[in-house]
C-alpha positions in Angstrom: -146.6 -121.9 153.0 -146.3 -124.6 155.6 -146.3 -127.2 153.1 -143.3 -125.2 151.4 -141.7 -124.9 154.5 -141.2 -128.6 155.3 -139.7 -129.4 152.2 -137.6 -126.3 152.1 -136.0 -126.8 155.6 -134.9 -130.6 154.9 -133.5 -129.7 151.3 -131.6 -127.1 153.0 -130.8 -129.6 156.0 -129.4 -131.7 153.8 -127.0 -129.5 151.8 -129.0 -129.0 148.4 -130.5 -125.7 147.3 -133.8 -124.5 146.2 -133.8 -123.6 143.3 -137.2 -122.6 142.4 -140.8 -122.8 143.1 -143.7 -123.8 140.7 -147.0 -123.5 142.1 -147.1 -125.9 145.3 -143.8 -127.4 144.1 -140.2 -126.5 145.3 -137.3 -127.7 143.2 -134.2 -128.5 145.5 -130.8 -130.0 143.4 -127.3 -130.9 144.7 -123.9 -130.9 143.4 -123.5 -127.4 142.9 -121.2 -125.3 143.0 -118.9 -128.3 144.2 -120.3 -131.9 143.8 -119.9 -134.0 146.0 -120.3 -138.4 146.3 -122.9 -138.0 149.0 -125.0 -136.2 146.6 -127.3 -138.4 145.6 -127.9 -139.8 149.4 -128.2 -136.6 150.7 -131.0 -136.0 148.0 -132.9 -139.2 149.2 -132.7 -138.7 152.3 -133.9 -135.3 152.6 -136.9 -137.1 150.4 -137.4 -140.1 152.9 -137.6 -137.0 155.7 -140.1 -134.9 153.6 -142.4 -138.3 153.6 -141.9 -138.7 156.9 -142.7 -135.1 158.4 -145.7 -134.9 156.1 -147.0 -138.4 157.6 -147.2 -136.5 161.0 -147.7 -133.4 160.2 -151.3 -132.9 160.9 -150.9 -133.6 164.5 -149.0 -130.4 164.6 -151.0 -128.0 162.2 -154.8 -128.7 161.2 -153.7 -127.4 157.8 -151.5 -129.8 156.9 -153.9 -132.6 158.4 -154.1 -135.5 155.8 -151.4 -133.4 153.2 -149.7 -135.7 150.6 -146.6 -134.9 148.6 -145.4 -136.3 145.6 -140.9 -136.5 145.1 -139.5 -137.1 141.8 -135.6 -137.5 142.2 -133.4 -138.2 138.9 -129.7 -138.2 138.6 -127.8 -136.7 135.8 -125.8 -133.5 134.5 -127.5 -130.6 134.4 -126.8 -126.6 133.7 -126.8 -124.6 136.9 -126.0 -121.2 137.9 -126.9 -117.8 138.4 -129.9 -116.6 135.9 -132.1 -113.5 135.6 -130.8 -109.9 135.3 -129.1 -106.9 136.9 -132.4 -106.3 139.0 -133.1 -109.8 140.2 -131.1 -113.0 140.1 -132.2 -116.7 141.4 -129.7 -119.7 141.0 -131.6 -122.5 139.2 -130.9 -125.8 137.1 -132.2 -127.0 134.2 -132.2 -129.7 131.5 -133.1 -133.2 130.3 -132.3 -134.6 134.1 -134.5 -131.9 135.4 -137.5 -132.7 133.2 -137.0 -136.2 133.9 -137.1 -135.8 137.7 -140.4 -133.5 137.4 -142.5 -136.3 135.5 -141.5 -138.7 137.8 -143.0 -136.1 140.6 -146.1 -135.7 138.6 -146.3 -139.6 138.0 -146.5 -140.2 142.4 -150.5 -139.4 142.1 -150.8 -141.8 139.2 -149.0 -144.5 140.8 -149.9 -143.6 144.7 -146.5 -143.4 145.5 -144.4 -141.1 147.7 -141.0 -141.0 146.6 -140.6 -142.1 142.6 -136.5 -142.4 141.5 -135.2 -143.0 138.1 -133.1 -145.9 137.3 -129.9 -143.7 137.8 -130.6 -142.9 141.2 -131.9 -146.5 142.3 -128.5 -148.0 140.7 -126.6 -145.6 142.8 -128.5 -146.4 145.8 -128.2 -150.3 145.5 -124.4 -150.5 145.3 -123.9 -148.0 148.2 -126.8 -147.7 151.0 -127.8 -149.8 153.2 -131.4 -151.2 153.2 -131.3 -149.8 157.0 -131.2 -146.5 155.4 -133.3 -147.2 152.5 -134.3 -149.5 150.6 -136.1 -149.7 146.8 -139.0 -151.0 144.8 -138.7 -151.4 140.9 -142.7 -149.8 140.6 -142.9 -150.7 136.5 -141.1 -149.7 133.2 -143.1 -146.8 131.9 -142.6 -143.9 129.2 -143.1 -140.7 130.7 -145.4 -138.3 129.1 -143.7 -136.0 126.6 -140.3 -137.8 127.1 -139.5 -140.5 124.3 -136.9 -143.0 126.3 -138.5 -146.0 128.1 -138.0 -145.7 132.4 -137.7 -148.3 134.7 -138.8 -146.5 137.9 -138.4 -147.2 141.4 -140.4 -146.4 144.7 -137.7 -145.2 147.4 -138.7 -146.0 150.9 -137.3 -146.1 154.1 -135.8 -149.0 156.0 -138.2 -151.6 157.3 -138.0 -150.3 161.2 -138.9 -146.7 160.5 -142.4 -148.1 158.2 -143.4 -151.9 158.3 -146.5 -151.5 156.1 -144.5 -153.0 153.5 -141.7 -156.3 154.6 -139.1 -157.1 151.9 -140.9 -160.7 151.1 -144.0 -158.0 150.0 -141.4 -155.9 148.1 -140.0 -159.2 146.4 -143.1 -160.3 145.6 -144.4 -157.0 143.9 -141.0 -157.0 142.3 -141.9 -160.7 140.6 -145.6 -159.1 139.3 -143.3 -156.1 137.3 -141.0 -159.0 135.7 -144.2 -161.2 134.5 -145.9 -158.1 133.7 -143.1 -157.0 131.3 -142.6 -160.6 129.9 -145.9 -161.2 129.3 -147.0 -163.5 131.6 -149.9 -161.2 133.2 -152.2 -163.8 134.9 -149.0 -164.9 136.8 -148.4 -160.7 137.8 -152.5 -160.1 138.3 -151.9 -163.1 141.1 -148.9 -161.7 142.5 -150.3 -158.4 142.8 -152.8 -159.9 145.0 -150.7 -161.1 147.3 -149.0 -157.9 148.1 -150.9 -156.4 151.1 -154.1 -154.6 150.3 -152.8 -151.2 152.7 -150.3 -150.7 149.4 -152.0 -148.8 147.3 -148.6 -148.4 144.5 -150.1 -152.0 143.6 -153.6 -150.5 142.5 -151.9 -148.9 139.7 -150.7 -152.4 138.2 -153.5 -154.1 139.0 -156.7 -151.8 137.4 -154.2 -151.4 134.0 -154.1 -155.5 133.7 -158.0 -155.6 134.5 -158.8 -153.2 131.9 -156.7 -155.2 129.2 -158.6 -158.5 130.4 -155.3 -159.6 131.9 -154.2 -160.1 128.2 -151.2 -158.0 126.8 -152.1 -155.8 124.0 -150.4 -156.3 120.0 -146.9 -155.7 120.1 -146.4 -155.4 124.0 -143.1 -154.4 124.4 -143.4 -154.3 128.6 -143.6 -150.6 128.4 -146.7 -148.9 130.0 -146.9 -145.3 128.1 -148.4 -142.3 130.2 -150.9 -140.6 128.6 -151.1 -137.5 130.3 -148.7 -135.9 133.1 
């Protein structure tokens, strides 16, 4: 409930609307009933506050002491509105950019990362924030579980003041290990993971799946890493 709570108040805070809840999971959206071209910002950065209420939150409640949570955001047309019947109503979205957005949730505990964005948000973010509000990783080009398209995802995370674990030379050179990782070149990406600090630990994902292919790309690698499972 506390847990629910957090996310709930800064999707709220931020203008979007909760749509639902599934399990441990709350689904906030934006853009409805009137979009609006803050949307997608206001979506990030009522992600970036989530992160950063969860990373203190156990100092506050000894429930929430060492909680993790997992943000997918993706950016797309979707149906939303009003559904249910004359005894109970709940307004909810749903479609293609909805599924999208929950794999990427479900991929942040394969990949260790907080905050996971598809390629449509990160483009949007790029030509109009400022890396002193946030700035972005490209993590790896991956194809979701149960979803056919190939994804270049990125890691949103907040501007270098507010969390210096990670400088923008480590970001650039993680950034380098995807390219030679997708072209092929992966003793070049296994050394530039390396050099990425070891307190990352979005880099362990990229590293242990070169290990296990002896740093040598399968037959007909075509720089897509498929999930096997959600």
């Amino acid at each position: 409930s506390q847990a629910l709570g957090i996310m709930t108040h800064h999707i709220l805070d931020e203008g979007g609307v909760v749509g639902d809840f599934h399990g441990d999971a709350a689904m906030g959206f934006w853009g409805w009933p009137i979009p609006t071209d803050a949307d997608v910002l206001r979506a990030c950065r009522a992600a970036l506050a989530i992160r950063a209420t969860f990373a203190t939150a156990g100092q506050e409640s000894d429930a929430l002491t060492g909680f993790k949570a997992g943000i997918g955001i993706a950016t797309g047309l979707a149906v939303a509105g009003g559904i249910g019947s004359v005894d109970q109503i709940k307004v909810t979205v749903f479609g293609p950019v909805v599924n999208l957005a929950s794999r990427l949730e479900s991929l942040t505990r394969q990949l260790r990362a907080d905050v996971l964005i598809d390629e449509s948000t990160a483009d949007w973010i790029r030509n109009n924030v400022s890396p002193d509000v946030a700035r972005l990783r490209r993590v790896a080009r991956v194809r979701p579980f149960g979803i056919t398209q190939a994804q270049d995802i990125y890691e949103l995370l907040p501007p270098y003041d507010q969390d210096s674990s990670l400088s923008d030379d480590d970001i650039a050179v993680y950034e380098s290990a995807v390219t030679a990782l997708i072209d092929g070149r992966w003793d070049e990406a296994f050394a530039a993971l390396h050099q990425v600090p070891a307190v990352d630990r979005v880099k362990d994902f990229l590293t242990v799946y070169i290990a296990q292919h002896n740093r040598t790309p399968p037959p007909n690698w075509d720089g897509v890493i498929a999930m096997e499972r959600k």
